[in-house]
C-alpha positions, 0 to 999 in steps of 0.5 A, a space after each residue: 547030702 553032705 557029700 553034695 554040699 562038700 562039693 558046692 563048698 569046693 566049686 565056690 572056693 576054687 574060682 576064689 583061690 584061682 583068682 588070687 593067684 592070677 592077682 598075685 602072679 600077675 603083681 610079681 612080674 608088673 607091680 611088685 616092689 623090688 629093693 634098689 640095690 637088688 633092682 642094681 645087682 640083678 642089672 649087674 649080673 644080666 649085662 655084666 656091669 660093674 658098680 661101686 655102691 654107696 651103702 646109704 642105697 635103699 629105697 623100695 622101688 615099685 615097678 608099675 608095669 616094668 619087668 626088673 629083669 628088662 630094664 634098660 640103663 636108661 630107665 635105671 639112670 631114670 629109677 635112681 633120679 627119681 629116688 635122689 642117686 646118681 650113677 657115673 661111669 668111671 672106668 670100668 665101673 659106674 658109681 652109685 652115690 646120693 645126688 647130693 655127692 654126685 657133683 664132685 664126681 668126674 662127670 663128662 665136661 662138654 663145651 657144645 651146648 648140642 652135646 648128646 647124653 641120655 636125658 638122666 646121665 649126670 654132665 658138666 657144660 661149659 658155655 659162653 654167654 653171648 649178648 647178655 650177662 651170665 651172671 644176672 641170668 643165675 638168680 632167675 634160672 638157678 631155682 629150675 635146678 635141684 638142689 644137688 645140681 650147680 650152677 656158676 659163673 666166670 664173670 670174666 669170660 661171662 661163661 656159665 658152668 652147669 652140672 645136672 642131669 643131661 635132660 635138664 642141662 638141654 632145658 637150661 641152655 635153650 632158657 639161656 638161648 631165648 634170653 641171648 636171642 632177645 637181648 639187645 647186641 653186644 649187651 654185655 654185663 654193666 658195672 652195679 652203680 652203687 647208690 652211695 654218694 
């Protein structure tokens, strides 16, 4: 008798235990979270990039249904924005820092508003400002930006310096093309009247 229930004891408790390691398994290579630095190092090692990392790095990274040990510099690009850091290459090595800081980082300059980058590489555009005023754009397209981005005017030259993420940078310019398209010829910024007498 004791041996029968010894038995139906352990068919009710193997189902349970095998269970939970296919849970436990299957969270490691899908779900598990992963140190950022860690998640950078191992990318090091498998592509043999070098980085420079800025030691305020540590976030906790949950890979939702990515393999650490399959991502690509995009989707690395993409993790690091998304925990506010920005990586630029400089050399022979990529620079890790806060997005904060990223901006007096030597990021690649291009005057082509069709300039190719991936969507989360950190850029600088440089572009002249037809049939409007770059500077009255700054109020309304500035919020579209973070914080840790740029946004300037030459009033001189009414040419507009942007510096953020590729991805956005792209957005910016076609907002910047739409408002060129629809203003008037030869619109050029106006001298502020001042209403004193």
């Amino acid at each position: 008798m004791n041996i029968r229930i010894g038995i139906m004891a352990m068919l009710l408790v193997l189902p349970l235990s095998a269970s939970a390691g296919d849970s436990s398994s299957s969270n490691a290579g899908s779900g598990s979270d992963i140190e950022l630095s860690d998640l950078v190092a191992r990318f090091a090692k498998r592509t043999g990039k070098q980085f420079i990392i800025d030691p305020r790095m540590r976030a906790q990274v949950p890979l939702a249904g990515m393999d650490p040990d399959r991502i690509t510099y995009e989707k690395l690009l993409a993790i690091l924005n998304v925990h506010n850091f920005a990586a630029v290459s400089q050399g022979d090595w990529i620079v890790i820092v806060p997005d904060a800081n990223a901006r007096q980082l030597p990021t690649p300059v291009f005057t082509d508003r069709n300039f190719k980058a991936l969507p989360d590489d950190l850029v600088t555009l440089v572009t002249k400002v037809k049939n409007a005023c770059a500077a009255q754009m700054v109020p309304v397209l500035r919020p579209m930006m973070p914080q840790s981005a740029h946004m300037a005017v030459s009033p001189d030259t009414n040419t507009m310096i942007l510096n953020d993420h590729a991805a956005n940078v792209h957005r910016i310019v076609t907002m910047i093309e739409a408002i060129e398209r629809n203003s008037p010829e030869g619109q050029g910024c106006e001298p502020v009247e001042s209403n004193r007498k």
